[in-house]
C-alpha positions in Angstrom: 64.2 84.1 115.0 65.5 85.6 112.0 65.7 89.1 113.5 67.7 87.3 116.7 70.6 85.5 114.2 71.2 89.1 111.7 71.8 90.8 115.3 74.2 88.1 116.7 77.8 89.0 116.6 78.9 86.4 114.4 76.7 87.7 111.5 77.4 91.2 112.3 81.2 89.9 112.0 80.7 88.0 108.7 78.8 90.5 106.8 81.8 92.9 107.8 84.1 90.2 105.4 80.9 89.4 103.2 79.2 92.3 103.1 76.4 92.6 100.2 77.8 94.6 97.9 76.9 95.4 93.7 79.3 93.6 91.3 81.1 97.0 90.5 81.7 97.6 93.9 83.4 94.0 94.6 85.5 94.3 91.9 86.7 97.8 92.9 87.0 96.1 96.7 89.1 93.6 95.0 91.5 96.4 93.3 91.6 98.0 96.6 93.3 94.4 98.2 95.3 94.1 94.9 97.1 97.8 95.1 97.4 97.0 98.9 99.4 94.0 98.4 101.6 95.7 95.8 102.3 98.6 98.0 103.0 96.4 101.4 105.1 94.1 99.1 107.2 97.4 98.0 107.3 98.4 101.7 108.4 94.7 102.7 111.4 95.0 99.8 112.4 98.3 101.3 112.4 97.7 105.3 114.3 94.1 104.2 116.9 95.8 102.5 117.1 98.0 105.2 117.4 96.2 107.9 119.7 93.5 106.7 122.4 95.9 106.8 121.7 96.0 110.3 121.8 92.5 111.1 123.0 90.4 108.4 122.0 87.6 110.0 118.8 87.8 111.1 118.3 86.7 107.0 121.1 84.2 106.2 120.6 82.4 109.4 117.2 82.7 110.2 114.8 84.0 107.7 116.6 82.0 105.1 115.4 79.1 107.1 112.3 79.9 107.6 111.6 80.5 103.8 113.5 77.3 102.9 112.2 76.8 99.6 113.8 79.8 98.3 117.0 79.5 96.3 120.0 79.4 98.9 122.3 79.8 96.2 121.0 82.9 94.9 122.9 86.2 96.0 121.4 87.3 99.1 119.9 90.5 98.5 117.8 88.8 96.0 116.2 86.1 98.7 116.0 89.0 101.1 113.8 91.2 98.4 112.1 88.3 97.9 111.3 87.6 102.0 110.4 91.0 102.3 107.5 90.8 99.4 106.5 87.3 100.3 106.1 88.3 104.2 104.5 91.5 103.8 101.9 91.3 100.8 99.3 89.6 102.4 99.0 92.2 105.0 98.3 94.7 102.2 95.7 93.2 100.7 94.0 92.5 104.2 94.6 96.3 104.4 93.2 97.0 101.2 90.3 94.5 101.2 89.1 96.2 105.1 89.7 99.7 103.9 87.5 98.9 101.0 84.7 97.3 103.3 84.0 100.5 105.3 84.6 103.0 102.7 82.9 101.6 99.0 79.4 100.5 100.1 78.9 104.1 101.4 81.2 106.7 99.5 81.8 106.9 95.7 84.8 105.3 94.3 87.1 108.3 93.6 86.3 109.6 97.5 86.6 105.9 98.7 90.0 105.9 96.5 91.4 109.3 97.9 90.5 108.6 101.6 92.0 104.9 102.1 95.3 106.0 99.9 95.7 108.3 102.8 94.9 105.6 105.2 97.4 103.7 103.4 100.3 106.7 104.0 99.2 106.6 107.7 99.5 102.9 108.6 102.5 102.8 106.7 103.4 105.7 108.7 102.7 104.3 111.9 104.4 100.8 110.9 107.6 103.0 110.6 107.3 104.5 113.8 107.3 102.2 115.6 110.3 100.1 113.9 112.3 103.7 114.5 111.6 103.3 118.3 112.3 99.7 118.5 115.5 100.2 116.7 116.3 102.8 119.2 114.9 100.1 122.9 116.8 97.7 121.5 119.3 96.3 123.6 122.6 98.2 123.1 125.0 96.2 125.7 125.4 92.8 125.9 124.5 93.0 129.3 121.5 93.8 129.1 119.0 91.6 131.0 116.4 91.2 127.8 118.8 89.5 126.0 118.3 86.3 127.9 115.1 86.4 126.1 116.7 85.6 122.8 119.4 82.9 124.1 117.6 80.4 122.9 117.3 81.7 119.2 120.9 83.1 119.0 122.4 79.3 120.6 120.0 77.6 118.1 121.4 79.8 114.8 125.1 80.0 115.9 124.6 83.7 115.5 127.9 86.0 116.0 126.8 89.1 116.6 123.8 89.2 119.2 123.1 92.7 118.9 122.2 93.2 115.6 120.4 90.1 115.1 118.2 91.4 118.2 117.7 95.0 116.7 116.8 93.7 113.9 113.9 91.4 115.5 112.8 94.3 117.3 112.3 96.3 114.2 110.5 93.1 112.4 108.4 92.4 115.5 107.8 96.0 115.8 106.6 96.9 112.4 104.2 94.4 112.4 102.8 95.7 115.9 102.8 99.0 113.9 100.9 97.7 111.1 97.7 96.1 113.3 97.9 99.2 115.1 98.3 101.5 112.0 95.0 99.6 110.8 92.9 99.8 113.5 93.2 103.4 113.7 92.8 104.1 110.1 89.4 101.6 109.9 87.7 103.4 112.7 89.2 106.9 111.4 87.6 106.0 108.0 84.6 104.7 109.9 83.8 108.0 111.8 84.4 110.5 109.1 82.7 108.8 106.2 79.6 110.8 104.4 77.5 108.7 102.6 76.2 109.9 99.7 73.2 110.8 98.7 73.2 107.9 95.8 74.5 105.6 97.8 72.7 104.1 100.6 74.6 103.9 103.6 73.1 100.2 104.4 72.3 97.9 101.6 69.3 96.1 101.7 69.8 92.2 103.0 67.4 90.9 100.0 
């Protein structure tokens, strides 16, 4: 019976976010999720700032409403830095903590370190890729048939310039997209190429 519930795809799944891991190797997991969050806070300041001179108000109309207990009477730029940590962190230290899981139980730290710093570059990468090409599908003409999609959102925020607003949610809605995607790839590419070493075992024991 035992043998039947550590085989099932729920434990399979929970040991992947509780794996059994040494003290020293959860804390350095825990760094991992920490630095992530720091760096896809950074990113988040940078692609906000970014983008809001694109579309203005894709932030003072909607995002400001959307993280409502911010200060509306501080400058803008401020909120917008502050929009771009708050809505991007968490997504780093996901990144982190994942990247962590497949690589620390099997590799030493410093190789474990190097490898997910350069799956870090490479989702980051990928995230930006694909904001470049939604920038660029975004609807250019007013005419354009996709913009019905949005009539809704731009009626509801009184928004004055349509265009922008939508480029900009493109590139939002895009860089997320680019993130998971970014992710995926770099957990399975960190997956396939580890080498366990020698003093490590590649499964821990389960007691």
């Amino acid at each position: 019976m035992l043998d039947i519930m550590l085989a099932s795809p729920v434990f399979s799944f929970m040991r992947l976010l509780y794996p059994r891991l040494s003290l020293h190797q959860f804390a350095w997991m825990l760094l991992f999720g920490l630095v992530g969050a720091l760096i896809a806070g950074a990113y988040g300041i940078l692609h906000d700032q970014i983008t809001m001179r694109l579309g203005v108000e894709y932030f003072s109309r909607f995002k400001l409403e959307q993280f409502h207990y911010l200060d509306a009477s501080a400058p803008l730029h401020l909120n917008v830095m502050k929009i771009g940590f708050l809505a991007t962190w968490w997504v780093g230290l996901f990144a982190g903590w994942f990247m962590g899981r497949v690589t620390l139980p099997h590799e030493p730290v410093k190789v474990a370190a190097r490898r997910c710093a350069i799956g870090v570059g490479l989702m980051i990468m990928v995230a930006v890729i694909f904001a470049v090409g939604a920038s660029i599908w975004a609807p250019t003409q007013l005419e354009d048939a996709r913009i019905g999609n949005w009539s809704d959102m731009l009626s509801f925020y009184h928004i004055q310039d349509p265009l922008a607003f939508i480029r900009v949610g493109y590139i939002h809605n895009a860089s997320y997209l680019g993130g998971l995607v970014g992710l995926i790839s770099v957990l399975a590419w960190l997956r396939i190429t580890r080498k366990p070493s020698p003093k490590i075992p590649a499964r821990l024991p389960l007691s």
